[in-house]
N, C-alpha and C positions, 0 to 999 in steps of 0.2 A: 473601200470598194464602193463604187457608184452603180445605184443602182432606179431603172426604172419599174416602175409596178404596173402591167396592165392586167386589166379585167375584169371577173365579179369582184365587189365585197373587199375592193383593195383597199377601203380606210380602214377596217379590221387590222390589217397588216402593221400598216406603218410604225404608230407607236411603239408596237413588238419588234420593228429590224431597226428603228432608233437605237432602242436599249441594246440593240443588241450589237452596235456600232458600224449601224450600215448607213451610208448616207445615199437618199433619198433624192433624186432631180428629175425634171420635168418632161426632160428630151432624154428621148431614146438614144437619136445619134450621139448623146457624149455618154450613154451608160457602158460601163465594166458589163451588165449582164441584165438583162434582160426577165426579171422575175415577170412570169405568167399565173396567175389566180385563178383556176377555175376549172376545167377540165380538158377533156381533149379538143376540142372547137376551138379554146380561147389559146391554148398552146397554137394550133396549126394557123390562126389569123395571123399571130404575131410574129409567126414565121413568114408568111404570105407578105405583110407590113416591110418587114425588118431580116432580110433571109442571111444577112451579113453577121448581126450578133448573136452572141451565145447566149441562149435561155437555158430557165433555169424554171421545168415546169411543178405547181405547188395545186395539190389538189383545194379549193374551198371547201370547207367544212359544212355547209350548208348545204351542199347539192349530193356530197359524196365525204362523208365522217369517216375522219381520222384516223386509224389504230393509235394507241397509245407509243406506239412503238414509233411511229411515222409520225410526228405531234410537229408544231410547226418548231418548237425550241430544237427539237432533233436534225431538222432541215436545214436553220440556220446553222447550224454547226457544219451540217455538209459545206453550203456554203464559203463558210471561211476557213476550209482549207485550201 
């Protein structure tokens, strides 16, 4: 699955949807999905940008922490179904 990252704090990410056999590119226009980083502002930009593909919005842990429950390993799993 091809995947673009916009927004806060997206180099946190990467490493973690590597391992986790997501591959990673530069342009939106050829992503599978649209992973969003950040909160509600940075979802609705990248819809406003890109209103064609499917996002896939991921709270930052920094501005708005996690439940353990909601943790980013849980999300990629969403993900790849």
């Amino acid at each position: 699955m091809k995947l673009f990252v916009w927004g806060n704090y997206t180099t946190i990410l990467t490493d973690e949807l590597k391992r986790n056999g997501f591959e990673l590119i530069d342009s939106p226009e050829n992503a599978d999905i649209i992973l969003t980083h950040g909160g509600d502002g940075t979802f609705f930009s990248a819809e406003q940008k890109w209103p064609q593909k499917l996002k896939f919005p991921m709270r930052d842990d920094f501005t708005a922490p996690l439940s353990p429950r909601h943790g980013h390993a849980s999300q990629f799993n969403m993900l790849k179904k």
